[in-house]
TIMAR-841926 format. One record per residue (C-alpha): x, y, z. Coordinates in steps of 0.05 Angstrom, whole numbers. Layout:
// residues N
<u = X; v = Y; w = Z>
...
// end
This chain:
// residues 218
<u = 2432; v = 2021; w = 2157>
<u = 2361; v = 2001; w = 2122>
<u = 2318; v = 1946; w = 2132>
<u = 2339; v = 1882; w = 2099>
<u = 2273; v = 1867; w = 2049>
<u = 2248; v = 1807; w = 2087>
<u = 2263; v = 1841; w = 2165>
<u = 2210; v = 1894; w = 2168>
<u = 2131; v = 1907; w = 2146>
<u = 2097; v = 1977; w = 2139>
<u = 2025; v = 1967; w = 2163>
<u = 1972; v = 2018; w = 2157>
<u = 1938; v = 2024; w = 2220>
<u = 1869; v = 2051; w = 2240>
<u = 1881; v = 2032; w = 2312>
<u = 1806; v = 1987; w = 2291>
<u = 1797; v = 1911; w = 2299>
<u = 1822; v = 1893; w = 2235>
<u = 1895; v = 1928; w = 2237>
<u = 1908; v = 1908; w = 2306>
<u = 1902; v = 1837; w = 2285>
<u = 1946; v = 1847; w = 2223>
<u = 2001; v = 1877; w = 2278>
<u = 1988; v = 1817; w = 2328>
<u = 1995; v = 1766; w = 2261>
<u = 2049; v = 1798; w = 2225>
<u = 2087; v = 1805; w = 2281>
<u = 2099; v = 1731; w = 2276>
<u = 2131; v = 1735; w = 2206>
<u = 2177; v = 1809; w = 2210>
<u = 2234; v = 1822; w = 2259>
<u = 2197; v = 1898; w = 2260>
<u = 2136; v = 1928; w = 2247>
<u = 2122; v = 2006; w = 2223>
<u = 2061; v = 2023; w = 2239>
<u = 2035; v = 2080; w = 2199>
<u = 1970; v = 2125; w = 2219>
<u = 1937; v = 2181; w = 2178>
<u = 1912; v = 2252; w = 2212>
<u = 1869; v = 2293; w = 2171>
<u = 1818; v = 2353; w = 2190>
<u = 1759; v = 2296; w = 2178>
<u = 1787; v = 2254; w = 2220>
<u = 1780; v = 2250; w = 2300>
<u = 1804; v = 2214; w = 2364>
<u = 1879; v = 2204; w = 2350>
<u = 1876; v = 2179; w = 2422>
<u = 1840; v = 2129; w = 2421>
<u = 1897; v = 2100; w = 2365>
<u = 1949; v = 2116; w = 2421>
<u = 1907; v = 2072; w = 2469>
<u = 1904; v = 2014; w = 2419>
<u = 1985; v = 2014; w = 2410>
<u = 2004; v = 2015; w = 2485>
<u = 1958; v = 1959; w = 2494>
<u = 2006; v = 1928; w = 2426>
<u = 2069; v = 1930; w = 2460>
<u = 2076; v = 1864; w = 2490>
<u = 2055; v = 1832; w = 2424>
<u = 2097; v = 1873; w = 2378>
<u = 2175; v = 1850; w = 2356>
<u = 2228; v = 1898; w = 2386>
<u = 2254; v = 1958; w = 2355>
<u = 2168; v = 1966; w = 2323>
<u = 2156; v = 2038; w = 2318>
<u = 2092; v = 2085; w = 2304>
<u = 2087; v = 2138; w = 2260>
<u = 2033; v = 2189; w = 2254>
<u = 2029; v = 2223; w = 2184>
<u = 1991; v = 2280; w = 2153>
<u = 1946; v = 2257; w = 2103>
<u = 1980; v = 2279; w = 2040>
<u = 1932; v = 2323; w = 1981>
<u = 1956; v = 2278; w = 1925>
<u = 1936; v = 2295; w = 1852>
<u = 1888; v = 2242; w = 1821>
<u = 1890; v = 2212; w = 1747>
<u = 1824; v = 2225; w = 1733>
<u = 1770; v = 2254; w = 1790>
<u = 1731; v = 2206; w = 1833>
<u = 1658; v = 2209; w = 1805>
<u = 1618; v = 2182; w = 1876>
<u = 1628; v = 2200; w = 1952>
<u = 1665; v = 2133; w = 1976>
<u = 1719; v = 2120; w = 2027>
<u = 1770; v = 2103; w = 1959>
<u = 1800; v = 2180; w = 1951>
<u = 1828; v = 2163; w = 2024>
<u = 1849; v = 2096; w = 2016>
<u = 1886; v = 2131; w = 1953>
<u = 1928; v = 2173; w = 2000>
<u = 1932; v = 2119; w = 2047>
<u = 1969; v = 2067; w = 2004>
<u = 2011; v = 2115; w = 1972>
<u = 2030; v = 2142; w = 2036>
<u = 2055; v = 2075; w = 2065>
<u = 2091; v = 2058; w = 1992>
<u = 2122; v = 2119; w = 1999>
<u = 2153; v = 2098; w = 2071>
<u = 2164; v = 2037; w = 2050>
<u = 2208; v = 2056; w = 1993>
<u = 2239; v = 2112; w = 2030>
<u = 2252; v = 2063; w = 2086>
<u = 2285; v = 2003; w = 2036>
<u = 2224; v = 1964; w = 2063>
<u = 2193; v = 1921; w = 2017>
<u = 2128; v = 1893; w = 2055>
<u = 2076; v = 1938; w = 2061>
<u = 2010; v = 1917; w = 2103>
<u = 1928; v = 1934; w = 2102>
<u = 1881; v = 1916; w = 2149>
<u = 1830; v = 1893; w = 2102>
<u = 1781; v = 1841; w = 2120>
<u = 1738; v = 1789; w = 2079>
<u = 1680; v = 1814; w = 2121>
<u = 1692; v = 1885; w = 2091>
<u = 1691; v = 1858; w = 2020>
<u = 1634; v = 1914; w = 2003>
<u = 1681; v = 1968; w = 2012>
<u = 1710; v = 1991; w = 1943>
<u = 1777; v = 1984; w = 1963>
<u = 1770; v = 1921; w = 1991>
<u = 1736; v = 1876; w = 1937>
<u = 1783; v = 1819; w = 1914>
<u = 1788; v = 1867; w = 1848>
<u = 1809; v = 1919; w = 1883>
<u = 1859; v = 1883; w = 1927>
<u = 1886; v = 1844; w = 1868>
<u = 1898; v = 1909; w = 1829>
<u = 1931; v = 1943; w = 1885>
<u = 1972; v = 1883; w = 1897>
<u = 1996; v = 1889; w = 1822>
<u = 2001; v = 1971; w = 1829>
<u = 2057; v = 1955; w = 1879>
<u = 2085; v = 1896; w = 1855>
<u = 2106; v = 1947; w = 1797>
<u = 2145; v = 1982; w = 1851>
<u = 2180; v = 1925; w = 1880>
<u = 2129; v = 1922; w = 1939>
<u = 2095; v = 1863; w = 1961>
<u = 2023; v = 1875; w = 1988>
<u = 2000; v = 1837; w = 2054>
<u = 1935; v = 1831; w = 2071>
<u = 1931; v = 1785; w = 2143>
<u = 1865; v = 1794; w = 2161>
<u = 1833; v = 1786; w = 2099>
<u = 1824; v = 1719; w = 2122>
<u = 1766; v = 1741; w = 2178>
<u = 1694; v = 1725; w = 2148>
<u = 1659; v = 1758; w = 2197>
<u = 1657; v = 1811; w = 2255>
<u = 1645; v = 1749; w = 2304>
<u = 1715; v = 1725; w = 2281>
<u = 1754; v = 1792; w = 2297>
<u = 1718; v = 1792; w = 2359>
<u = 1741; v = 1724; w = 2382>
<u = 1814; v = 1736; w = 2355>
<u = 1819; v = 1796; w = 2389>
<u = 1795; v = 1772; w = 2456>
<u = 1853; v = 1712; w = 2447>
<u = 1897; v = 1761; w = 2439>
<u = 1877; v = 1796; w = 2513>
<u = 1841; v = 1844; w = 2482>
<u = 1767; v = 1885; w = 2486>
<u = 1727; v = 1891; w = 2434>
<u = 1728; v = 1962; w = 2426>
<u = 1747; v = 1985; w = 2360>
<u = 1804; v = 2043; w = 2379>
<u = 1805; v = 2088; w = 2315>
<u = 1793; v = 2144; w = 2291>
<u = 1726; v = 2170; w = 2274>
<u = 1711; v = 2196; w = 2209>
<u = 1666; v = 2255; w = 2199>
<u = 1645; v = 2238; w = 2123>
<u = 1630; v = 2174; w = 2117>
<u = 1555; v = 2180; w = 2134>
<u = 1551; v = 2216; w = 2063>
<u = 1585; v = 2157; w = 2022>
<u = 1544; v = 2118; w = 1962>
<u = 1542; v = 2047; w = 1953>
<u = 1563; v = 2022; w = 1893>
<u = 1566; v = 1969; w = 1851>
<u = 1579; v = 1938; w = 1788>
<u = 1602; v = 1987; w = 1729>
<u = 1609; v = 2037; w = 1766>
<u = 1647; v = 2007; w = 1831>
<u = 1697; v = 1979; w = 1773>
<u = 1698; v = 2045; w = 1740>
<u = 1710; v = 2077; w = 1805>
<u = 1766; v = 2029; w = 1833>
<u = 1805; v = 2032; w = 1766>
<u = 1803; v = 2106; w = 1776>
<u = 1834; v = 2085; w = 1852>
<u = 1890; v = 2045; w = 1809>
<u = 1916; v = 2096; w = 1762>
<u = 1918; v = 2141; w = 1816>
<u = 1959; v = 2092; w = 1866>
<u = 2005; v = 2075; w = 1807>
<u = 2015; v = 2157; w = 1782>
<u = 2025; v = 2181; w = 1859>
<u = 2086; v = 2122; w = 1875>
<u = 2115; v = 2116; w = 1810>
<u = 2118; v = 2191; w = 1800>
<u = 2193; v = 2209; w = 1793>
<u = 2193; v = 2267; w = 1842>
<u = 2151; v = 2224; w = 1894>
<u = 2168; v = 2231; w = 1969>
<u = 2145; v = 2218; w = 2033>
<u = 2098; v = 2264; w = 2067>
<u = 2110; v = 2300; w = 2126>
<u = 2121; v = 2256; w = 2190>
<u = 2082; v = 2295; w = 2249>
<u = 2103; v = 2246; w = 2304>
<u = 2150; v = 2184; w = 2303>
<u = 2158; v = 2134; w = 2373>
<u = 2189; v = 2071; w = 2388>
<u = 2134; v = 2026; w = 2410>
<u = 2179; v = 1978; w = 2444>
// end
């Protein structure tokens, strides 16, 4: 039997400050949590993610699980023009629609932070589109961090919650090579993001991709 709408939350999690936040603070407000993290070839210290949920179990709702999921090759509307983080963040919210749709859950969570507002996909136009992308889709977007103005905040929230202030996530061998941008071209570039988001969920032959490993965290 699924999920009733209102019992159960998808969050994407990096295992980093942000997301395991989101997890403590949404676990006030959903009966279960998914939380959903993405292996790719550029991406290193799965570990360090497993670390980060042990130390989540006595904050998370029973019957929470963790997934770990291939980072799916989805097609694109239109190609990304710069070297950002947004072709990932593409694959990662379609990947948690996907589960959330194929798991008749309608919440579906980010970890994105005020303090992050620079990043492309985490501008309030960016956030706001995405939140309409999926609202299309009968999802609702959460964002429960996005609240935290600075690093100094996480820091203190996470040490509250028991917590180090190690940020256990994966390391990413390409970001070093990403562009700032801004203005025209950040739009340009995050309405690319958009259509993409919007073609890969509402696509009628859309499923999930391939689970690799799937635990009950408590």
């Amino acid at each position: 039997m699924k999920e009733t709408a209102s019992s159960a939350c998808v969050l994407m999690f990096s295992g980093g400050r942000d997301s395991t936040i989101a997890a403590a603070r949404l676990s006030k407000s959903f009966g279960r949590l998914l939380l959903v993290t993405l292996s790719s070839g550029h991406l290193t210290g799965l570990e360090n993610v497993r670390r980060r949920v042990a130390q989540l179990r006595t904050l998370l709702p029973r019957g929470s699980e963790w997934m770990q999921v291939a980072q799916p090759a989805l097609p694109v509307v239109e190609p990304f023009a710069y070297r950002t983080c947004l072709p990932c963040q593409h694959a990662y919210i379609a990947t948690g629609a996907l589960i959330a749709k194929g798991e008749g859950i309608a919440d579906l969570a980010m970890g994105y932070a005020g303090y992050q507002g620079a990043w492309p996909e985490q501008t309030p136009y960016a956030t706001a589109g995405a939140a309409r992308v999926l609202r299309k889709e009968g999802i609702r977007l959460r964002l429960p961090v996005y609240d935290l103005r600075s690093k100094e905040e996480a820091l203190a929230e996470l040490a509250r919650l028991g917590m180090g202030p190690e940020s256990l996530e994966q390391k990413c061998l390409r970001q070093e090579s990403n562009v700032d941008l801004d203005g025209a071209a950040l739009k340009e570039e995050t309405d690319r993001w958009l259509a993409s988001i919007a073609a890969a969920i509402g696509a009628p032959d859309a499923v999930s991709p391939p689970v690799l490993r799937r635990e009950k965290v408590v």
